[in-house]
C-alpha positions in Angstrom: -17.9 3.2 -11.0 -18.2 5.0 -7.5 -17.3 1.4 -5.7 -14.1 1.1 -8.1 -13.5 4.3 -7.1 -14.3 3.7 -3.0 -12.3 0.3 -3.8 -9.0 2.2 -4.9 -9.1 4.3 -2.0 -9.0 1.5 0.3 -6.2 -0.1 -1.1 -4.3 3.6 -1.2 -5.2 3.6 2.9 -8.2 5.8 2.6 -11.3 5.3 4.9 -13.9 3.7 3.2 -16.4 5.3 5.4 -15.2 8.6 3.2 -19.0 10.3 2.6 -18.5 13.2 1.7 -17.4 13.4 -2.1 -17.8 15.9 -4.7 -17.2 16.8 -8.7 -16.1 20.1 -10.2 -15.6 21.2 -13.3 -12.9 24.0 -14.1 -12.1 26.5 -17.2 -8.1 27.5 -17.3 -7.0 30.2 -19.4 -3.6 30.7 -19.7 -0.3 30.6 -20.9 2.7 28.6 -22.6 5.8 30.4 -20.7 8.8 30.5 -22.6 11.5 29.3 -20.3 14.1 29.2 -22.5 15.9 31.0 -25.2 14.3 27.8 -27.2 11.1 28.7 -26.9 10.2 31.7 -27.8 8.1 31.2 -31.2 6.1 28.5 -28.8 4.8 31.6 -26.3 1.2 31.5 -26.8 -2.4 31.9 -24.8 -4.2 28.9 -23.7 -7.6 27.3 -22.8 -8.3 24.4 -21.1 -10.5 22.3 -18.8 -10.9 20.3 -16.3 -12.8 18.0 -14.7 -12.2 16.4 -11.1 -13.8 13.5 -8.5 -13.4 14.4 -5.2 -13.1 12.4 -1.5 -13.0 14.6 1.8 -10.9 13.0 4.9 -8.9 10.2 5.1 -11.1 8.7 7.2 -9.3 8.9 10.1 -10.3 11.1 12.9 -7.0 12.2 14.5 -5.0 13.0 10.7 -7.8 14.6 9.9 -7.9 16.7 12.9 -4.2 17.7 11.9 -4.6 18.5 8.5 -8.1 20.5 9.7 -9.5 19.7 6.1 -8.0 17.5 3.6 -9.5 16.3 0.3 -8.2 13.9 -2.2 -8.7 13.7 -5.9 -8.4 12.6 -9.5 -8.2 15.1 -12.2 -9.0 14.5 -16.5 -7.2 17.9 -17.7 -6.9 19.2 -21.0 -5.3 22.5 -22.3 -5.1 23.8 -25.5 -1.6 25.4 -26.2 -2.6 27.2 -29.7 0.1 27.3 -32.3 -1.4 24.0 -32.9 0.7 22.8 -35.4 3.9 23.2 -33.4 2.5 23.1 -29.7 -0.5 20.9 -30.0 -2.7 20.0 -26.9 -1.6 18.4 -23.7 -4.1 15.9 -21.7 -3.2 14.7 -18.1 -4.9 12.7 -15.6 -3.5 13.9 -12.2 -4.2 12.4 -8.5 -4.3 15.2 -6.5 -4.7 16.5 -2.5 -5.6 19.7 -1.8 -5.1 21.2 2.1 -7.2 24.0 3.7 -4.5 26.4 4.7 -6.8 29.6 6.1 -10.6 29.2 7.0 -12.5 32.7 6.2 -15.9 33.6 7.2 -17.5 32.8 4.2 -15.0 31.1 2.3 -11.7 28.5 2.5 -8.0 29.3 1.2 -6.5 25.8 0.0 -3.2 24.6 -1.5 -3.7 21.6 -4.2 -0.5 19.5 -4.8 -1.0 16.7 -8.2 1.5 14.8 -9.7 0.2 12.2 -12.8 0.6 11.2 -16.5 0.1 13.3 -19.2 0.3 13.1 -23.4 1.6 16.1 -25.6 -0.4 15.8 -29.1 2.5 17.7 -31.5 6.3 17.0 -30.3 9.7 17.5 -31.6 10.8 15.6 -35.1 13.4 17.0 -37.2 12.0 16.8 -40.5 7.9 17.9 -39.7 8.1 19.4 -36.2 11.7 20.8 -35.3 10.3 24.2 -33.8 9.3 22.0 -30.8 12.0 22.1 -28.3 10.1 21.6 -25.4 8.9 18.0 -26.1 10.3 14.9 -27.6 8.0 11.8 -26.4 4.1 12.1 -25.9 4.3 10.6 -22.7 5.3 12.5 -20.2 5.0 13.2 -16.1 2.6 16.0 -15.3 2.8 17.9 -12.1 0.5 20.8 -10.9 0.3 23.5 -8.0 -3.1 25.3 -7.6 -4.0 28.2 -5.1 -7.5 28.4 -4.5 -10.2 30.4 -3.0 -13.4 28.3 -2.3 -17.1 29.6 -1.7 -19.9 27.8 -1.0 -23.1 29.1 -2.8 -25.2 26.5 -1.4 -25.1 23.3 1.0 -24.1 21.4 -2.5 -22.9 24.1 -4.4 -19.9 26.0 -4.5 -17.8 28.5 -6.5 -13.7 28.3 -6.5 -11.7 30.6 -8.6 -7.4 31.0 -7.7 -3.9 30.5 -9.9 -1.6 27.8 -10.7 0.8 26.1 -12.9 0.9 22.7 -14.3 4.0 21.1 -16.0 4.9 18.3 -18.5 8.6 17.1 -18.9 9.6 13.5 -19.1 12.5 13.7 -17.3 15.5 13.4 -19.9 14.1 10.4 -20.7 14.4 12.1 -24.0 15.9 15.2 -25.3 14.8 17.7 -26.3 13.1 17.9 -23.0 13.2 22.3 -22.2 9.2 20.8 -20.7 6.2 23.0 -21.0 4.9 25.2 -18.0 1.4 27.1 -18.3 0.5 29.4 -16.1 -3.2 29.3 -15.5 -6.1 30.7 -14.0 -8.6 28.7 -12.3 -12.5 29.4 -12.2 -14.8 26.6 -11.6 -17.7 25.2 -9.3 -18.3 22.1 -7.1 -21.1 20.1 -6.9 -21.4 17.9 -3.8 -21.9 17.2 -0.1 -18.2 18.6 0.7 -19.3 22.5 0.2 -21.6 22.2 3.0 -20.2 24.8 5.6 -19.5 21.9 8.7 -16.7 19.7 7.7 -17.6 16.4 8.5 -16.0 12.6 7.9 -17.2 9.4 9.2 -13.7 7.6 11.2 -12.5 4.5 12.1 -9.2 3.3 13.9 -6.6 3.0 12.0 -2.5 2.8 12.1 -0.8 6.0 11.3 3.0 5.3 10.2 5.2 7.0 13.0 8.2 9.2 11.8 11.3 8.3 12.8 12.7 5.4 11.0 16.1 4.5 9.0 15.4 3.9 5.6 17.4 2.4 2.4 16.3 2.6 -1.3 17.7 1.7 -4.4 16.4 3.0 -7.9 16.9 3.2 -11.7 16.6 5.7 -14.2 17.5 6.5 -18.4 18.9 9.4 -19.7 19.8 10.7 -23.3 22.5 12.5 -24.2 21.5 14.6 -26.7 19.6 15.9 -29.5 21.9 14.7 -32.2 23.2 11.9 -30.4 20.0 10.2 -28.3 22.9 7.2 -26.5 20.6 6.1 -23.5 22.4 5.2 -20.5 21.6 4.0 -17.0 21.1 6.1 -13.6 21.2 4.0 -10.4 20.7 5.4 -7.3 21.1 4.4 -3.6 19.7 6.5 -1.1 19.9 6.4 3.1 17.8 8.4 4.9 16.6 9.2 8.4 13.4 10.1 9.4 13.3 12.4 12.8 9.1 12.7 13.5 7.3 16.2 14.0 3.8 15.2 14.2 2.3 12.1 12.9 1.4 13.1 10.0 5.4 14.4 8.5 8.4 14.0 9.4 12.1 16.1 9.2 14.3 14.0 6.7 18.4 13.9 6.6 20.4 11.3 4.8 22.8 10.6 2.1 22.2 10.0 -1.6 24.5 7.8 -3.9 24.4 8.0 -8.0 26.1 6.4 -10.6 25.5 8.1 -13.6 26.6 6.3 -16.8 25.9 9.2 -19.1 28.8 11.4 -17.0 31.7 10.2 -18.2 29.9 9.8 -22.2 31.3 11.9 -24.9 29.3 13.0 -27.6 29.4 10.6 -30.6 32.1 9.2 -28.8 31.0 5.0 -28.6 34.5 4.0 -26.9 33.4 6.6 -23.8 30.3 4.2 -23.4 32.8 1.8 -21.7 36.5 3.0 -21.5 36.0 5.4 -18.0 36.7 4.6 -14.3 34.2 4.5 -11.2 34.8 8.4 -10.0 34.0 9.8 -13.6 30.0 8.4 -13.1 30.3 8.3 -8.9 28.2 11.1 -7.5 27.6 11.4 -3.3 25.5 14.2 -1.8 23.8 15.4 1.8 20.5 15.7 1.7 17.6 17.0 4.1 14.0 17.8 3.5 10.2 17.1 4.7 8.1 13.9 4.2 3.8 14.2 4.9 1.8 11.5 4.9 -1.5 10.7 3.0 -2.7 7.2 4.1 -0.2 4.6 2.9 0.7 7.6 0.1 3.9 9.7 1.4 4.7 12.8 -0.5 8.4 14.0 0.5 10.6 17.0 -1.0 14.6 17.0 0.0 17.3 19.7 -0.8 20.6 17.9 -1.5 24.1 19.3 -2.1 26.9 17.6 -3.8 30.0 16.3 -1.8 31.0 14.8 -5.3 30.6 14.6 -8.7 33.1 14.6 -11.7 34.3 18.1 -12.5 33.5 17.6 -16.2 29.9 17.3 -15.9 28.6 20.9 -15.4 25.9 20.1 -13.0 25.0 22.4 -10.4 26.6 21.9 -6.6 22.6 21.2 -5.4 19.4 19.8 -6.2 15.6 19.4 -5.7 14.2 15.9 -5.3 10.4 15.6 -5.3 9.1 11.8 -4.8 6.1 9.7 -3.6 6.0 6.8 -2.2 3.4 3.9 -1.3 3.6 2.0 1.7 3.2 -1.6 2.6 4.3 -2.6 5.4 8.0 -1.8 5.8 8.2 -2.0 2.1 8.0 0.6 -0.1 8.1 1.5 -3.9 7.5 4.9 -5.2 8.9 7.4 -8.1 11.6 10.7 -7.6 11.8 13.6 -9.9 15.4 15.0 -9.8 16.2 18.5 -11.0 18.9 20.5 -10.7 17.2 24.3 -10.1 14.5 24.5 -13.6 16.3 21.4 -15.0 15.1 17.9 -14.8 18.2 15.7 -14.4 16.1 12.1 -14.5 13.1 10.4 -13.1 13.7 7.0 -11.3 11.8 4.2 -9.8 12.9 2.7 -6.7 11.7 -0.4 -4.0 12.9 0.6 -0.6 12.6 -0.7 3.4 12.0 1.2 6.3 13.9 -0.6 9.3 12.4 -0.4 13.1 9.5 1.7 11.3 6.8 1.5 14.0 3.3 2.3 14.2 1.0 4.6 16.4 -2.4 3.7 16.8 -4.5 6.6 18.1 -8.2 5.4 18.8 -11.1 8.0 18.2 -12.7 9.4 20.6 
């Protein structure tokens, strides 16, 4: 199991050589926020659990010294939601990084990013579940944010207690989809070599992508239009963007996003609307800019766009978030995007991508 595991960080661009690795197990009380009017009858306490591998270091000696500590992970989470007949339980598993963002004197402050799958047990169905707006397919995309305060109790021992908040939506992939947010207090303890008080990782030399690079991606996505009326129609997407490096381990991003939304111009129970529209009722065009960081051949990137287009009739918001990952081969990329217009998801797409004049800087250890 631990050389599958060694094995799959290889091929994500992780060190080998990684030694220092670590489990922890987690208890998360908390809290089904009700984020809509929806919702209310679904507010309710929670308990859950978790329980997480963990790799320090990327294995590479200059990143590392960048990031000052890094750690990489894979999270099995559960959570309870109570109200079980209308809320059920929702079960994740979640890659994760988590970075050291203040080192105390006898403990570490660190920020944990995950983004993975996750399956809700009870969702919406007219007829035996329609108190459930928040879900309507047990598969869903799961993302979570932790704040953590680490203490080390031994050389292989170590306490960690903070807050966070992990979320399940599938992206409009099918409606209702109001997604469910919990709140949640963390309280756990490590066990491993990482909670020994020197941070240490075995390196090698290896390529770090530089930052600045011009880069085109094409995508596709599925919506529904409603409740009563689930018509699925198509989302492609066309993005150019260019990368302007900081350090070698993120870069500034600017660029212009293109959409074509075939569930625009759609009318609600409406077939003919399906086909009878022209180009500029589903043509959307934004500016964009945001951050990209670099994990290995995993980027992580988060852009702010604002419209310059979009048909009048579909009562979107004039910005957006975009949150996306992407893995790297080469000058070749494919990777995921969650797009959300302020608390609402708008889709999830999929896209392959190329990096033109994308070099590489190879830093040797010293």
């Amino acid at each position: 199991m631990r050389a599958a595991f060694i094995s799959i960080l290889s091929f994500l661009g992780i060190s080998s050589s990684v030694a220092q690795e670590s489990f922890h197990f987690a208890l998360l009380p908390g809290y089904l926020m009700p984020h809509s009017v929806s919702m209310p009858h679904m507010a309710a306490h929670s308990i859950g659990g978790e329980f997480a591998w963990q790799f320090s270091g990327l294995g590479n000696q200059y990143a590392d010294s960048l990031y000052k500590q890094i750690d990489w992970g894979f999270s099995l989470y559960y959570n309870y939601l109570n109200k079980h007949e209308i809320n059920g339980s929702t079960i994740a598993i979640i890659p994760y990084v988590q970075i050291l963002i203040k080192k105390h004197k006898h403990s570490s402050s660190q920020f944990r990013l995950g983004a993975g799958l996750g399956y809700c047990t009870q969702i919406f169905n007219p007829l035996i579940n329609p108190k459930n707006r928040a879900m309507s397919s047990r598969l869903n995309g799961s993302m979570q944010i932790v704040l953590i305060n680490k203490r080390p109790l031994s050389q292989n021992t170590g306490l960690f207690y903070g807050i966070g908040m992990t979320h399940f939506s599938n992206a409009n992939f099918n409606r209702p989809n109001l997604g469910i947010n919990t709140p949640q207090i963390n309280i756990g303890l490590n066990f491993g070599s990482s909670n020994s008080k020197q941070y240490r990782f075995k390196t090698d030399t290896s390529k770090i992508y530089t930052q600045s690079y011009l880069e085109t991606r094409v995508g596709f996505a599925s919506k529904t239009a409603t409740i009563s009326d689930p018509t699925r129609r198509p989302v492609y997407t066309l993005a150019l963007t260019q990368g302007i490096g900081i350090t070698p381990i993120r870069s500034a991003r600017v660029g212009l996003d293109f959409y074509y939304d075939k569930l625009d111009p759609y009318i609600v129970f409406n077939p003919d609307s399906k086909d009878n529209f022209k180009f500029k009722d589903a043509f959307e065009t934004a500016i964009k800019a945001g951050y990209e960081y670099y994990f290995g051949k995993i980027t992580f990137y988060l852009d702010l766009g604002y419209y310059l287009y979009k048909p009048e009739h579909v009562g979107k918001l004039d910005y957006y978030i975009s949150i996306g990952l992407n893995y790297n081969y080469k000058k070749f990329f494919v990777g995921t995007r969650l797009k959300s217009h302020a608390a609402n998801a708008d889709f999830v797409d999929w896209c392959i991508g190329y990096r033109f004049d994308s070099n590489y800087l190879k830093r040797k250890n010293k």
